[in-house]
N, C-alpha and C positions, 0 to 999 in steps of 0.2 A: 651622428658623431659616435663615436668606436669609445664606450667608457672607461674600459681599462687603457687606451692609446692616451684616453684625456688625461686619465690619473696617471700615469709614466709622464706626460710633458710634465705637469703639474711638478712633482714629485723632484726631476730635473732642473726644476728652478728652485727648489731650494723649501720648497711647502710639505709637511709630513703629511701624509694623506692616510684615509681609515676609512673602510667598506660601510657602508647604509643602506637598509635595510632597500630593496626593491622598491619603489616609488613611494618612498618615504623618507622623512628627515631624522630615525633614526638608526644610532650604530647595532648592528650584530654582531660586532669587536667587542668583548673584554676588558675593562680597560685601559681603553683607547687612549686616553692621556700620556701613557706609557708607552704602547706598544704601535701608535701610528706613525711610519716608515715611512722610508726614502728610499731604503732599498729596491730596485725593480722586482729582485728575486720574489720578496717578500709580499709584495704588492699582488704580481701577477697569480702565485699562491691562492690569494683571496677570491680576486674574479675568477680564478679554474672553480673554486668551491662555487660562488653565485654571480656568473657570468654576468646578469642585470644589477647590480648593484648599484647604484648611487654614490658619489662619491664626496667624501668628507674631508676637512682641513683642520688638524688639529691646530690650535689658535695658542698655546703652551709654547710650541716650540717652532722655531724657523732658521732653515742655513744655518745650523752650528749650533751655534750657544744661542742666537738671536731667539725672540719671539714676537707674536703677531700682537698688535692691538684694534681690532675691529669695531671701527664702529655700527652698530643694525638698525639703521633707518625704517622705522615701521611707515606703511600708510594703508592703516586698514580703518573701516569704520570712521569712527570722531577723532581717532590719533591718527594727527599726520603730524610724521618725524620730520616731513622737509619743511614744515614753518616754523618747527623748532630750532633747527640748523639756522633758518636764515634769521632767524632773532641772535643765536649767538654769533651772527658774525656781523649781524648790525652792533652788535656789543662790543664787540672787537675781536673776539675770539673767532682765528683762523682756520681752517680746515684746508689745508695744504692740497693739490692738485694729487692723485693718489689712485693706483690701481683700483676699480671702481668695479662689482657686479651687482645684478639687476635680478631679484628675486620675482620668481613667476604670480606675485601677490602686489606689487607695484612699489616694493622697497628695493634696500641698496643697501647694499654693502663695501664702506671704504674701510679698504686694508692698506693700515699702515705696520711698519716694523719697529721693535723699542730692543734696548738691550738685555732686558727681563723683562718678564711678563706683570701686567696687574692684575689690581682686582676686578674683575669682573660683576657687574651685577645688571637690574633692569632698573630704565629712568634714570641712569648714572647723569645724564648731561640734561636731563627731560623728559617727558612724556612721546615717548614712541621711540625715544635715542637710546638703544643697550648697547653696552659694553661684552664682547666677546674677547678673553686674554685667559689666565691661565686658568686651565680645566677647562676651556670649551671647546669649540667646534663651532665651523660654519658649514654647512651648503655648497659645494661647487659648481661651478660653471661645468655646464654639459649633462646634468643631474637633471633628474625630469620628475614631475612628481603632475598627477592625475592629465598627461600629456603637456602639460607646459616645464619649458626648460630653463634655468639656470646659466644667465647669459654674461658674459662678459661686455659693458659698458663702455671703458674708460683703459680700454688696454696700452697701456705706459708704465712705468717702473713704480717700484711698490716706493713711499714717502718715509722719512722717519716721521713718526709721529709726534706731533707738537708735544711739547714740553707741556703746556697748561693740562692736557687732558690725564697725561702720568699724574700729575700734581691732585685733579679731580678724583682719580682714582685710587691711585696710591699702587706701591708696589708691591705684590704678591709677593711675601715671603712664606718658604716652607714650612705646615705646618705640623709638628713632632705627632707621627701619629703613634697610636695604641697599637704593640702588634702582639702575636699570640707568642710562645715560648716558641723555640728555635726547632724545638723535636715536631713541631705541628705542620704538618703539609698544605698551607694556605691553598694551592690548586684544590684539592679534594675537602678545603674546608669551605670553598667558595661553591662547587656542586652541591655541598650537604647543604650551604645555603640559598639556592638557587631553588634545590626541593621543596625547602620549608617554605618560601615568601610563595612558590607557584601551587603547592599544593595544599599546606597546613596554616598558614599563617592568617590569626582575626581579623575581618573586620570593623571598620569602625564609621560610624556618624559623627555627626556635628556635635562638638561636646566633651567628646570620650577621645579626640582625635592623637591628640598629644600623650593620653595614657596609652592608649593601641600603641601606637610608635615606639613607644618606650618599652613596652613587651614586647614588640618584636624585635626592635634593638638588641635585648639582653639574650635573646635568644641564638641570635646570630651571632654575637659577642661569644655565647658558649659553645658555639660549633668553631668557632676557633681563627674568626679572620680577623681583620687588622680594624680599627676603628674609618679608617680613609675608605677601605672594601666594602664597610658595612654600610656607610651614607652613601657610596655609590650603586651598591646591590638593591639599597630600601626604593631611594628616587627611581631608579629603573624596574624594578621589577614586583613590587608591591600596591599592585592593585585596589588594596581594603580600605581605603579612605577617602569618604565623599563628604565633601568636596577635597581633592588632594591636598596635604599642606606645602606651604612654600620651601623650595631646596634649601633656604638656611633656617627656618625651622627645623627640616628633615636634621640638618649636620646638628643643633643645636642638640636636639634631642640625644643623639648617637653619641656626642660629647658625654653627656653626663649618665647615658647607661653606661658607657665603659669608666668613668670614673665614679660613680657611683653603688656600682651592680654589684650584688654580694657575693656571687661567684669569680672566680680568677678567670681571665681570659681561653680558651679552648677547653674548660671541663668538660664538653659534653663528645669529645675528638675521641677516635679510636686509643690515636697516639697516648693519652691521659688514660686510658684500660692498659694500656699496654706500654707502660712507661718502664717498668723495670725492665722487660727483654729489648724493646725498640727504643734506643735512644740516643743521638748524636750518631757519629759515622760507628760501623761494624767492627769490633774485633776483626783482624786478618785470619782468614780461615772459616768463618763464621757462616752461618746457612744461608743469610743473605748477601754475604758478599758472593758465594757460590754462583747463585742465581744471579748475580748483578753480572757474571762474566758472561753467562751466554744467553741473558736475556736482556730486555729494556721496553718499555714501554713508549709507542710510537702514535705519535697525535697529528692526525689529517683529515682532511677533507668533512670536517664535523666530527668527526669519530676517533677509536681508536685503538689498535692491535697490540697486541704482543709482537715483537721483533726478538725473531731465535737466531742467535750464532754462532757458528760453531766450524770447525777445520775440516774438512772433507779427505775424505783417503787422497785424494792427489796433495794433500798437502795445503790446499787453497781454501780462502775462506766461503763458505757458503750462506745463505742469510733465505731465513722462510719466516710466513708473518703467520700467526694465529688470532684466532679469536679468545677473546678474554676468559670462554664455556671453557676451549680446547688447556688454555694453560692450568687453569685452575683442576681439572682431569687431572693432568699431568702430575700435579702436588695433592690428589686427594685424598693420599696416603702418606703423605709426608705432612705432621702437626710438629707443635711446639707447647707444652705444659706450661700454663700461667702462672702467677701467682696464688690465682683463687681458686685454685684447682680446676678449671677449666680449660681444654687445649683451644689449639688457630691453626687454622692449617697456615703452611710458610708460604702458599703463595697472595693468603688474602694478606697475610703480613707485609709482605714485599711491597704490593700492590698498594697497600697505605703509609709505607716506609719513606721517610722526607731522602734519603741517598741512594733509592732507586736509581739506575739507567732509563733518561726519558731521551724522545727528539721532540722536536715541534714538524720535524717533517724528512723525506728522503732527499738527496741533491744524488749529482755526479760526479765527484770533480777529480779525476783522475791526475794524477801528478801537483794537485793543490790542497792547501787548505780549506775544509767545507764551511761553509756559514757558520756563526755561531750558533748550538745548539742545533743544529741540521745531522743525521743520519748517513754517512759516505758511502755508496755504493762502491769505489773503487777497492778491488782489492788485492792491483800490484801487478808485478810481473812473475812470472812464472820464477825466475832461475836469478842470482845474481853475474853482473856481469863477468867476462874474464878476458884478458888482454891475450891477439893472438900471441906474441909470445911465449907467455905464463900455460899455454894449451898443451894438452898430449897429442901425440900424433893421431888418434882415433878424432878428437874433438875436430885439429887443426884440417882432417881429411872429409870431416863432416863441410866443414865449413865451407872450405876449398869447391867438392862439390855444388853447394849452393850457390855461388860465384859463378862456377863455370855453368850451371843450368840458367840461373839470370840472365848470363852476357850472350852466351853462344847461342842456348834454343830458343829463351824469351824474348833479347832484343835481335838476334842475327845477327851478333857480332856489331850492334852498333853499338857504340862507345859513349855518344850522348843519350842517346833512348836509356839505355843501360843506366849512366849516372840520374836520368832523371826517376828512372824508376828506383833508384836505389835513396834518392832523395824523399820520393814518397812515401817510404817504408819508413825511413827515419822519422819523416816527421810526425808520424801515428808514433810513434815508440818516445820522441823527444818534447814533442809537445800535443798530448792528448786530446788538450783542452781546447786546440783549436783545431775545428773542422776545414778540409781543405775542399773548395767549390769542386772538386774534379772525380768521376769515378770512372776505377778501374775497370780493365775487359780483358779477358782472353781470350781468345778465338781457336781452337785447333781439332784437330784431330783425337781420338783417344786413343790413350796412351803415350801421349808427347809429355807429359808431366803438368799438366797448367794448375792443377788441384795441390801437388809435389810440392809446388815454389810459394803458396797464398799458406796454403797450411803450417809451413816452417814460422813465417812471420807471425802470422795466427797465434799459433802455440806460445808465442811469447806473450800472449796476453792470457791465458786461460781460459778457458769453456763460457765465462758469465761474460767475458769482456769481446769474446770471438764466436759469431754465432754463424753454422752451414746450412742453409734451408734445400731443401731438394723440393721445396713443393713452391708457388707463387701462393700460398694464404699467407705464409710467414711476411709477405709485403702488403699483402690486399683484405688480409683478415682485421675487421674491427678489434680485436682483442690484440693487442700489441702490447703486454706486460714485456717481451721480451727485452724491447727495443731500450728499456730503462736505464739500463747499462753498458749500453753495447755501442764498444769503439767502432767493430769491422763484420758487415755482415754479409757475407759470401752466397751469392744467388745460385748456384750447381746447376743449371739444366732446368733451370725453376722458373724461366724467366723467355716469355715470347711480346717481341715487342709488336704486334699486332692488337694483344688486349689492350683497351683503352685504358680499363683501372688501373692497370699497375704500370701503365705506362704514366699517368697522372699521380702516383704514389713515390715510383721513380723519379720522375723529374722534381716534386716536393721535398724528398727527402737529403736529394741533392745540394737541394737550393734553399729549402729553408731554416730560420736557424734554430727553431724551436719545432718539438713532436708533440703531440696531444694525446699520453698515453692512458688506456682503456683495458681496465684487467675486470673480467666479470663479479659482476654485484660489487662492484667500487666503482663513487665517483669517479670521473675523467681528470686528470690531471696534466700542466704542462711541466716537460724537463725540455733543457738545452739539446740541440740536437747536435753529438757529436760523431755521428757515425759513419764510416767511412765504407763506400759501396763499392762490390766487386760482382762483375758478372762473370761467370765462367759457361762454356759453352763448344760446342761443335758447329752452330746451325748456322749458316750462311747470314741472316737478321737474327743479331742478338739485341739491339739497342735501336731506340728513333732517333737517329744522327741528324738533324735539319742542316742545313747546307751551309749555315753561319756557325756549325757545333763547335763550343768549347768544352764541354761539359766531360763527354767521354775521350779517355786516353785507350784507346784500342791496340793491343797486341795481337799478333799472327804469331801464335809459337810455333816453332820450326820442330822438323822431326829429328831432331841430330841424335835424341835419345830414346826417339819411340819405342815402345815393349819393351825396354832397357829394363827388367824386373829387379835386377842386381844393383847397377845404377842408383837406380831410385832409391831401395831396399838399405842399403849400405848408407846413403846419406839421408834416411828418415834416422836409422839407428843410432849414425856416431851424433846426428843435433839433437835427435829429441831424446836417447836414453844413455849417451854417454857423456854429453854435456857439452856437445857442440854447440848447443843454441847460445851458452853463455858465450862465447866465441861472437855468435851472430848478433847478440843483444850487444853486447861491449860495440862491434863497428856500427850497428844504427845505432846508438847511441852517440859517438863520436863524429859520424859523419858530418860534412857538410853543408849543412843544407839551407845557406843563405845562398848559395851560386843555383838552387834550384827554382825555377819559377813553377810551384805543384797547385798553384791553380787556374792554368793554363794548357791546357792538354797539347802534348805533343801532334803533330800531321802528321798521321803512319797513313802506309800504306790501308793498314787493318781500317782507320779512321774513314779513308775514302770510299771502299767499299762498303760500311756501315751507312754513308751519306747514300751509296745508289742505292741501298736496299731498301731504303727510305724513303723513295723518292713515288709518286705517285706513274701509274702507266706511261702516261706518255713520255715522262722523264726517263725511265729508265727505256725503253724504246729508243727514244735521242741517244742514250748514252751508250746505246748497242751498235745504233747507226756509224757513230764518232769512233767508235770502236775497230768496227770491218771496213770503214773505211768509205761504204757507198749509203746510199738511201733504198735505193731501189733495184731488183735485179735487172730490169728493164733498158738501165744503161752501162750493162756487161759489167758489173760487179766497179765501175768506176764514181767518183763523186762525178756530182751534176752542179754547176755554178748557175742553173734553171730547173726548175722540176715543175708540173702542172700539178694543182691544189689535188683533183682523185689520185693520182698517181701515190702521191706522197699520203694520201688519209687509207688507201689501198693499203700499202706496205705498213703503214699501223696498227690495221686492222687487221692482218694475217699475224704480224706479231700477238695480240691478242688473244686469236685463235690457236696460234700454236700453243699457249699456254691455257690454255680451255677456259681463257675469261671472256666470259658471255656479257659483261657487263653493259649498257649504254656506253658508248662512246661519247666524246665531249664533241661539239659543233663546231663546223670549219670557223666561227671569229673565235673561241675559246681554245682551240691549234694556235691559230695564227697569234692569238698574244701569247699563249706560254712559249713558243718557239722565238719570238723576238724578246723574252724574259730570258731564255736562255741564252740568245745570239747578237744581239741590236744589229748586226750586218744584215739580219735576213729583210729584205728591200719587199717595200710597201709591195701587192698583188700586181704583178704586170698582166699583160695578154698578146698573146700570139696566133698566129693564125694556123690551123690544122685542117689544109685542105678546105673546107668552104663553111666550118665553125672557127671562131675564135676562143681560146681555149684559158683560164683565167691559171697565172703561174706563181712562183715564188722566186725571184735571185735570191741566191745564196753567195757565201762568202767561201774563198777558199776551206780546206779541209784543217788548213792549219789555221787560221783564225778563228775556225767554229771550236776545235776543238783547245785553243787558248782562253776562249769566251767561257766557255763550259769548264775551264779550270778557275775560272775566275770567280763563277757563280758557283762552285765548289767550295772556293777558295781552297784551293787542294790540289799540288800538283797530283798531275798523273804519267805514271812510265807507260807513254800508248805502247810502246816497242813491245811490253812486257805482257801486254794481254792480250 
């Protein structure tokens, strides 16, 4: 079972789900009570960091406002939870029919749903019966732990849970916690406490247990987190006490360091040195609001960069990530005088400042709102739009051109090809965010313009959003940072559909909806795949057309403007530097494009011949035979409604030859079925007699039925007239 596939269904029924740890039943989430999602974005996030993770259900919260109340049937050792159960329901007390899983230790778990959460504790109902509700977590089905899995039992709709066990338990109410003064950066006071419990903190035996606890309570207390942070950082990550104490001892404790403790909460915080210059949001103008404009602090994949911003001479925004060494260089000469007469430089300032610019991660979302707290790669379109009207004759002459190079040289004056092409420009321009199943192709000569017409559209996205590879690694290379951004990525000459990889690279990029992007010395991450593929070319096989293809929309650009240097020249000028493109953005913007079906590729001509280039030897051979009309020269250049089995594996084989494939040839029953794959007329092996052998033959069907069969297993007309 596919772990993250389980936590998305999971997660789609309405269960927040949270990462655990690799064959284990704890979290490596933060946390978790708070930050376990429903989101897929956010989810998927997780597994890209620890692809094996294990997956958790926080037990807080369920579909909306609801939440879980879990019961944990143990049966280990001398406690068995299930004679517990069946005592209380010899009592009368019911346990409701209820989505049921089956722990790899011989327990159970029935989850029901309340409309807040309880208290949770162990032995709530009995001896081996815990209570799972707010603050906890279970275990999911599909989770594995030292190879045994996490099974679903009793798969049926989740129960409300019985009224008597809310009553047992009581309802979880919020409880007011202790938090640090408002200037204190609880993320960077929970690090400082993560250090201390991992690498400084005593400690303790049997005895002393409760006084340990309580010093290191107070200690984390002065690094500056919230009392709720500190019971949850001690239970998880404070190793120094044997035997451990119980989690409401742990809270007990941490209760009364933070109302007890003679220090004020975060005394020992940067923030508390630095209270006079760093506090509340910045003066406007101020060094860190400076640095808040072009920089921000960015948290992924375990880690975490500097994210730099800034306007690039075209005007667009550009965006590079550093390492924390690199920014702090940057400020190493830029300090701040203390009160105590000691300077800080402004970036370790910044860097501990509560109204930095942070993300929790990068997204795409081009023409949308990004996640909360997500990083936007998108950054727009080049020009604002402009109504042809409102245009100057330079712009309107721009534009005009582009028109007539679409309709005339690109479609050959067809009028639907043309609108459909015209629909799928728009829809890269009107709706980003959705990828459409279909990639582009141009096929021509150079000089005919095909680069001229991709470029124009292109340009309306800008350089990060519009990317031109002349080489095949920009498809087939593991390092694919480019791809993170990128609406429309233009193949040049880059692209032989012979290679297997990039032919497996192309077809997934096509078709799936998610990239798995790979930038060196960073983990791998996934983004949405929204990019739209263009192949541009001269070569007679630019693309693997299979014979059922929808995939590729193939153009034959015509030469109406070939070498046209002027042509081309004049309408690069008036879109892209006089302001025709605003012209061009305004009609893909405005266009049509519910009357266009753009993930369905047009039948061109161009489409047909990509299918024969495609096609294994003896296919394309057939389809040369279909062509000139006979099989064999043998019977005067006319078709034969009989042909004898050498005759016809003869004339294959000099096809072969003439193209100096020396390859094995396939065997006369491996003929004979692709030939009735292509024909079903062609009639089981007859035999005739040739003078005093009998000679074993084929029937054939007319010329025009073989070659209506062969458009059918195309599915593609063909103008024979025209080849």
């Amino acid at each position: 079972m596919n772990l993250l596939n389980e936590a998305l269904r999971l997660a789609n029924d309405g269960f927040h789900i949270l990462p655990l740890i690799p064959n284990s039943k704890l979290p490596w989430l933060e946390d978790f009570p708070n930050k376990a999602s429903t989101n897929p974005e956010v989810i998927k996030s997780w597994w890209v960091r620890q692809p094996n993770s294990n997956i958790g259900i926080s037990t807080s919260r369920f579909n909306g406002s609801g939440a879980l109340v879990v019961v944990d049937v143990d049966n280990k050792g001398n406690i068995i939870g299930d004679n517990e159960l069946f005592k209380l329901e010899l009592d009368g007390y019911d346990f409701p029919e209820t989505l049921t899983q089956e722990t790899p230790t011989g327990g159970r778990h029935l989850i029901y749903y309340a409309d807040q959460p309880v208290k949770q504790g162990v032995k709530v109902l009995g001896p081996g019966l815990d209570i799972r509700s707010k603050g906890g977590y279970i275990v999911a089905s599909g989770s594995v732990i030292d190879g045994k899995k996490y099974l679903i039992k009793n798969p049926i709709e989740i129960a409300e849970a019985p009224q008597w066990i809310i009553d047992k338990c009581g309802v979880a109410h919020e409880k007011k916690e202790v938090k640090a003064p408002i200037n204190v950066d609880e993320d960077q006071a929970r690090i400082r406490a993560l250090h201390y419990l991992e690498e400084e903190a005593p400690t303790a035996e049997e005895g002393e247990r409760n006084h340990k606890a309580y010093v290191v309570a107070c200690r984390i207390k002065d690094l500056g987190v919230s009392s709720t942070v500190c019971a949850e950082l001690i239970i998880d990550h404070w190793d120094g006490c044997n035997p451990p104490l119980e989690e409401a001892e742990i809270v007990a404790v941490v209760d009364s360091a933070y109302k007890n403790g003679i220090n004020p909460i975060g005394i020992s915080s940067p923030e508390a040195m630095f209270d006079s210059i760093v506090s509340g949001e910045p003066t406007k103008g101020s060094y860190l609001d400076d640095i808040n404009k072009e920089y921000a602090l960015l948290f992924e994949n375990g880690g975490h960069s500097i994210l730099h911003e800034k306007i690039g001479k075209n005007g667009l925004k550009e965006v590079s990530y550093y390492p924390e060494s690199t920014f702090k260089r940057i400020y190493s000469t830029k300090t701040v005088q203390l009160g105590n007469g000691k300077a800080a430089n402004q970036a370790n300032l910044w860097l501990d400042w509560p109204g930095r610019r942070e993300y929790q991660g990068l997204c795409f979302s081009p023409e949308k709102e990004p996640p909360k707290g997500y990083y936007n790669l998108w950054g727009g379109f080049t020009c604002e739009p402009l109504a042809y009207g409102d245009a100057d004759l330079f712009q309107k002459a721009g534009f005009d051109s582009f028109i007539h190079h679409a309709k005339e040289n690109v479609c050959l004056g067809d009028e639907k090809l043309f609108q459909w092409l015209m629909g799928y420009f728009a829809h890269m321009i009107q709706k980003p965010y959705e990828r459409p199943l279909t990639t582009l192709v141009f096929q021509g000569r150079k000089g005919t313009g095909k680069n001229a017409l991709v470029d124009r559209v292109g340009n309306l996205l800008g350089s990060r959003h519009y990317l031109v590879a002349h080489d095949g690694r920009y498809l087939t290379s593991n390092f694919n940072g480019h791809m993170d951004s990128c609406l429309c990525l233009v193949l040049d000459e880059a692209f032989w559909s012979g290679d297997k990889a990039a032919e497996g690279k192309l077809k997934g990029i096509t078709t799936s909806p998610t990239i798995m992007i790979e930038r060196k010395g960073k983990e791998a991450y996934l983004v949405d795949n929204l990019v739209r593929l263009i192949v541009i070319g001269n070569e007679e096989w630019l693309v693997p057309a299979s014979a059922d293809e929808r995939r590729y929309a193939v153009f034959q650009v015509g030469e109406g403007n070939m070498q046209d240097n002027d042509f081309f020249t004049n309408m690069r000028v008036n879109l892209d530097e006089l302001g025709g493109n605003r012209v061009l953005l305004h009609y893909l913007k405005t266009f049509d494009i519910k009357s266009v079906r753009i993930n369905i590729a047009p039948k061109t001509k161009g489409l047909a011949n990509q299918k024969v280039e495609s096609l294994g030897l003896l296919g394309k051979w057939w389809h040369q035979c279909l062509v000139e009309g006979f099989i064999s020269n043998d019977f005067g250049g006319e078709w034969s409604l009989e042909i004898d089995k050498a005759t016809l594996r003869q004339s294959y084989s000099q096809y072969c030859k003439s193209r100096q494939i020396g390859s094995r040839l396939e065997d006369d029953q491996k003929i004979g079925t692709l030939l009735k794959k292509y024909c079903p007329e062609i009639g089981t092996e007859g035999r005739r007699r040739d003078g005093t052998t009998r000679v074993r033959t084929y029937k054939m069907p007319t010329l025009e039925v073989a070659r209506q069969r062969w458009c059918e297993h195309l599915d593609q007309e063909i103008e024979w007239s025209d080849l």
